[in-house]
N, C-alpha and C positions, 0 to 999 in steps of 0.2 A: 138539348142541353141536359146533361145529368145534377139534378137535384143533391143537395145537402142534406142528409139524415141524421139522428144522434141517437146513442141506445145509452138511456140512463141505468146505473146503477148504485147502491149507498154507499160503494167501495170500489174503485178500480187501483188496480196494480197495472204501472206500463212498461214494466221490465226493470224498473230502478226505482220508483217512487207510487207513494201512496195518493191516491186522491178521493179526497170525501164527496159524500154527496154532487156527484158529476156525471158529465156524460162523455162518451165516445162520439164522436164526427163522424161520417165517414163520406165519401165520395170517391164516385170511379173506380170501388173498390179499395179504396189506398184511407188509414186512417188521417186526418184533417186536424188530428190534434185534441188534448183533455181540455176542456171548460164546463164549470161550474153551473149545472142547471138553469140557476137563474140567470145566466149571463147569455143565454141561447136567446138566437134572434126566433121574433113569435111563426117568421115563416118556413124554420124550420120541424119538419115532424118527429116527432118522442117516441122512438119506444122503451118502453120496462122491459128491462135486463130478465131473465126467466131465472134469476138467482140473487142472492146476494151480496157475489164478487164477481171481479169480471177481469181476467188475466190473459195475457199473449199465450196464441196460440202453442202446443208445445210440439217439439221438432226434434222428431225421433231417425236415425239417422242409419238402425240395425232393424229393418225387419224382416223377419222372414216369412212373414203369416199372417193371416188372421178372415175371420170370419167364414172358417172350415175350408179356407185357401192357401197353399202351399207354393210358394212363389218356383222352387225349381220344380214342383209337377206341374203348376200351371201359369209356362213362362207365357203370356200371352198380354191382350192391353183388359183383358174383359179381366183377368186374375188381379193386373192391378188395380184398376178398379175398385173391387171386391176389395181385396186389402186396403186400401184407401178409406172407403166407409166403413167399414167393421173399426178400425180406430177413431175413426172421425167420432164416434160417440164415447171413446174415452178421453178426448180433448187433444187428440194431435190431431193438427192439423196442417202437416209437412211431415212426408214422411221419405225415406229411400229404403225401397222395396231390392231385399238384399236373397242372392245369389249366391247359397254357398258350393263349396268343390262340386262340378257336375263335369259333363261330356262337355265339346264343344260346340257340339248340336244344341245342346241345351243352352249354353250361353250364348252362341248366335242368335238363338227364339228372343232371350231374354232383353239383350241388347236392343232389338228388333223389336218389342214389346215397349221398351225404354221410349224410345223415340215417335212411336205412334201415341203411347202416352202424351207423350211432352207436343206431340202436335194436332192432339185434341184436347188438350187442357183440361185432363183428368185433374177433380179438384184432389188436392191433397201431396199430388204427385211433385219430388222434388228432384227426382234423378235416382239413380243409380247406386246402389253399391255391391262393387262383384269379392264376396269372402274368401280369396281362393282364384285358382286352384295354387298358386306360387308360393307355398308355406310349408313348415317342419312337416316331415310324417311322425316325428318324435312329438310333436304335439300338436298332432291332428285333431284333438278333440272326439266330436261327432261326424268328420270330414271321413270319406273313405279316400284311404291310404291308397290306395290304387288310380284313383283320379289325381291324385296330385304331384304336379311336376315342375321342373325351372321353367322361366320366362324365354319364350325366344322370340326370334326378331316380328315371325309372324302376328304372333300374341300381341308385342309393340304397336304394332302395325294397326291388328284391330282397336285395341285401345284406344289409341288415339284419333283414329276413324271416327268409334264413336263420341268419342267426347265432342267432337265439332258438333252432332244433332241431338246430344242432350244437353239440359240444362246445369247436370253437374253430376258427377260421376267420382264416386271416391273407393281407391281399391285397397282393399288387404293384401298381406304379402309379406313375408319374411326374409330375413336378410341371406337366410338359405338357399333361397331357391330365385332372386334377383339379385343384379349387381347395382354398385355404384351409378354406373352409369346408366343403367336402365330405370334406375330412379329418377337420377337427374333431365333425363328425358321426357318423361313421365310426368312428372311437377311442371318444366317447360309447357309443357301441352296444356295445362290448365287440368291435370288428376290429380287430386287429395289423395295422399299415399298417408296409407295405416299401416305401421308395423304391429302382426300377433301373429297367435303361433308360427308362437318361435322360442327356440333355448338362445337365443344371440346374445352375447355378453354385454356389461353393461357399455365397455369403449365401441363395442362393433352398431350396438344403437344409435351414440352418439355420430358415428361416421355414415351414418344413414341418415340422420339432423342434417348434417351437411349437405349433403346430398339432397334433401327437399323433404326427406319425409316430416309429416304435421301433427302427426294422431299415434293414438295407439289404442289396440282393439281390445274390448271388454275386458282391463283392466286385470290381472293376477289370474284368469282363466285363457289355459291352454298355453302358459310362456312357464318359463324358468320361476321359482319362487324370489323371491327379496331374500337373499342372502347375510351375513355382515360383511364378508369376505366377496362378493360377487352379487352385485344388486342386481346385475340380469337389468331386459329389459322395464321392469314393474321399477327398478331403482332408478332408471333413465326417466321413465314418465311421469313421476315425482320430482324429481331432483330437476329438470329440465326444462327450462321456463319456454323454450320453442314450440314443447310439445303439447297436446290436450289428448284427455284420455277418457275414451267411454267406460260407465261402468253400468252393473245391472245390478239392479237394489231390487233383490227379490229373497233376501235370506238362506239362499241357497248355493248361490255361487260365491260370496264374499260374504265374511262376516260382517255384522255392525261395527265392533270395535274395530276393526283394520277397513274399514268405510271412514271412521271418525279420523283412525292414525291416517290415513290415504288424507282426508280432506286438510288435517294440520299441516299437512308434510309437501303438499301442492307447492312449488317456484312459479309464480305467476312470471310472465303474464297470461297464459297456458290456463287451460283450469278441466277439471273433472265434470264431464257430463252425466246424463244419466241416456241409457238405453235402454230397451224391452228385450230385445233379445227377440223378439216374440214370431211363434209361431200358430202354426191356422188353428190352432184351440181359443185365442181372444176374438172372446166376441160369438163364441159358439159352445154345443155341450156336448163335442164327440168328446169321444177320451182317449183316440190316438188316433196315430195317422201313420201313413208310407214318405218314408225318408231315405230316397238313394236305394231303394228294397230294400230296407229294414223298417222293422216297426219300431214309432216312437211311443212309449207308453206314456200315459197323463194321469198323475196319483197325486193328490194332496199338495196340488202345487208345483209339482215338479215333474220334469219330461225327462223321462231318460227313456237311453237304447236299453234294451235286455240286457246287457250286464254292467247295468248302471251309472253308464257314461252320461252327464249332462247333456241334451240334446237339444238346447236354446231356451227358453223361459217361458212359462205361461202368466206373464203379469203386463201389465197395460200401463200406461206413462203417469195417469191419475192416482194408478194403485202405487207406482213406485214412488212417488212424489208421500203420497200419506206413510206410506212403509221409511222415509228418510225423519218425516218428520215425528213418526211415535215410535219406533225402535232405534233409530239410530239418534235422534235426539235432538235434527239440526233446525234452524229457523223454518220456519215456512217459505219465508222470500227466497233464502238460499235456495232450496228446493226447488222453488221457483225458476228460479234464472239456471238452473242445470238442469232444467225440461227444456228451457227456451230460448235462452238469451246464449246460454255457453255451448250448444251446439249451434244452434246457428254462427257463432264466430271462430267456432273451428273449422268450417267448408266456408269461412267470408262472404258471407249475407246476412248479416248482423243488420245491413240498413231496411233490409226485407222484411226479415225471418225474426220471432224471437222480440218482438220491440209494437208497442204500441204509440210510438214516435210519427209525428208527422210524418209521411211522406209512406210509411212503411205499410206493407200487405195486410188490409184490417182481416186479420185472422184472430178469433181472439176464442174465450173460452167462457163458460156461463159457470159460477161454481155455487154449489148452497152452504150453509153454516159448517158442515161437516167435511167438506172437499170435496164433495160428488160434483161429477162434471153432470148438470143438468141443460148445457146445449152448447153447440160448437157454430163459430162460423170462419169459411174462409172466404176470403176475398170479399167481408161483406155480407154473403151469402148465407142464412142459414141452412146448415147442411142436417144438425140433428137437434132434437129439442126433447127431451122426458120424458115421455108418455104417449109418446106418439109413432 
């Protein structure tokens, strides 16, 4: 029989509400609920939090990287892995190890990788997300334009193959290079469809809403600008309470003030997450890497290809969380719950992910006075702690 534990600390946050002087539950892995230190029965055992707050874990939903691992070089279960731990010590602790435009050798590995993950219970592992290849080559980003192509039936075909043996799978794709109905298909199956790059207009978004798309990809990078005369997709994922949209709060790809006008301008019930972007530089100190045969450079923050194209993000979920809340201005809990709470209810494991709520995955995070994540746990488990 599995025992009752509790990890005290002077402050928990559990995704909505404040708790003083309390502890966390946990059993079987699954949180048991907040109660008040001294309300803990004496035959449960205490531990002190390795911090002074203590928040759900955060649920990062774009990665491409990390820990000098590069998810389309090393489509395998040992890269996710790797990716997995290298953030697990910046406080995610769910993540979807993302796949952008590659061969389809490479996305078979990946897929393939996907599911041996998910059937050895890699911690951290949440599924899937494949960037590509079905998007604008007008706004390709960092995709090469040569890998990318329309959806056919085959592509279908594998999709939803894999989605039956992983745990969740959510793909990008433009209204370009997919149909109607291949969307509507696609949702059927249980895949999370993200519309980005893309120029699609703003009624051709909405006609993709219908259709089942749920997301929309890093927010104002690689789509059409917000127009006044033609909102573009960025006018749909504002304006459109169906949708939720990731963004990357790194100072480089979006401004603070149009992060602020973005966060006023939200139609719930929908809401703005935060994503890393992030590739195999977090959590390590190369300063570039091989991307598709090109070299990505790493300067001052930012990754670009050689002529300066944005080539994903060098910032971790902890750093974007403090970057939302001293440059862009917005509360802390906000910040909060768009690490945690608001992607997890964009891919519908809000009862899981994102929530220190009875019942839910005790993933949680250890933070000190200043927001430094000082230890993570998922399931429970501690996976990293400070100094060690």
């Amino acid at each position: 029989m599995t025992t009752m534990r509790a990890v005290y600390c002077p402050r928990i946050y559990d995704g909505t509400s404040w708790h003083e002087k309390s502890a966390l539950l946990i059993k079987d892995g699954q949180s048991s609920g907040i109660v008040p230190r001294d309300q803990i029965s004496d035959d449960v055992p205490v531990e002190n939090a390795n911090g002074t707050i203590l928040v759900p874990g955060f649920v990062d939903l774009q990665v491409n990287g990390g820990g000098g691992i590069l998810f389309n070089e090393r489509p395998d279960v040992e890269g996710i892995r790797r990716i997995c731990a290298a953030h697990a010590r910046f406080g995610t602790t769910a993540l979807m190890p993302t796949l952008i435009t590659d061969t389809l050798e490479v996305t078979e590995a990946a897929i393939e990788a996907g599911v041996v993950a998910a059937r050895e219970n890699v911690p951290g592992f949440l599924g899937l997300h494949l960037e590509g290849p079905h998007l604008s080559p007008e706004r390709k980003g960092a995709h090469r334009a040569d890998l990318i192509r329309p959806m056919t039936q085959d592509d279908m075909a594998m999709l939803i193959a894999a989605r039956q043996n992983l745990p969740a799978l959510l793909l990008t794709c433009a209204p370009e290079s997919v149909t109607l109905g291949q969307v509507t298909q696609l949702v059927a199956s249980e895949i999370n469809v993200s519309l980005g790059h893309s120029d699609c207009t703003h009624d051709t978004a909405l006609a993709y809403v219908e259709a089942g798309a749920s997301l929309v990809t890093h927010l104002f990078n690689a789509m059409s600008p917000l127009a006044h005369r033609e909102p573009g997709l960025p006018g749909a994922a504002l304006d459109c309470g169906q949708l939720s949209a990731g963004l990357i709060a790194d100072g480089f790809h979006v401004d603070p003030a149009m992060i602020r006008i973005a966060l006023r301008a939200k139609a719930p019930p929908g809401h703005l997450f935060l994503v890393t972007d992030a590739m195999s530089t977090i959590g390590s100190d190369i300063d570039g890497f091989e991307l598709n045969g090109r070299y990505v450079f790493r300067r001052g923050g930012r990754l670009t290809l050689g002529d300066g194209t944005l080539a994903g993000a060098d910032i971790d979920m902890a750093a974007s969380i403090r970057f939302l809340e001293g440059r862009v201005g917005i509360p802390f809990e906000t910040a909060l719950r768009m690490a945690s709470r608001f992607p997890s209810e964009a891919i519908e494991i809000a009862d899981r992910k994102g929530t220190l709520a009875a019942g839910a995955d005790a993933d949680f995070v250890e933070l000190d006075g200043n927001h430094q994540v000082v230890g993570s746990f998922i399931g429970g488990n501690r996976v990293y702690k400070a100094g060690i």
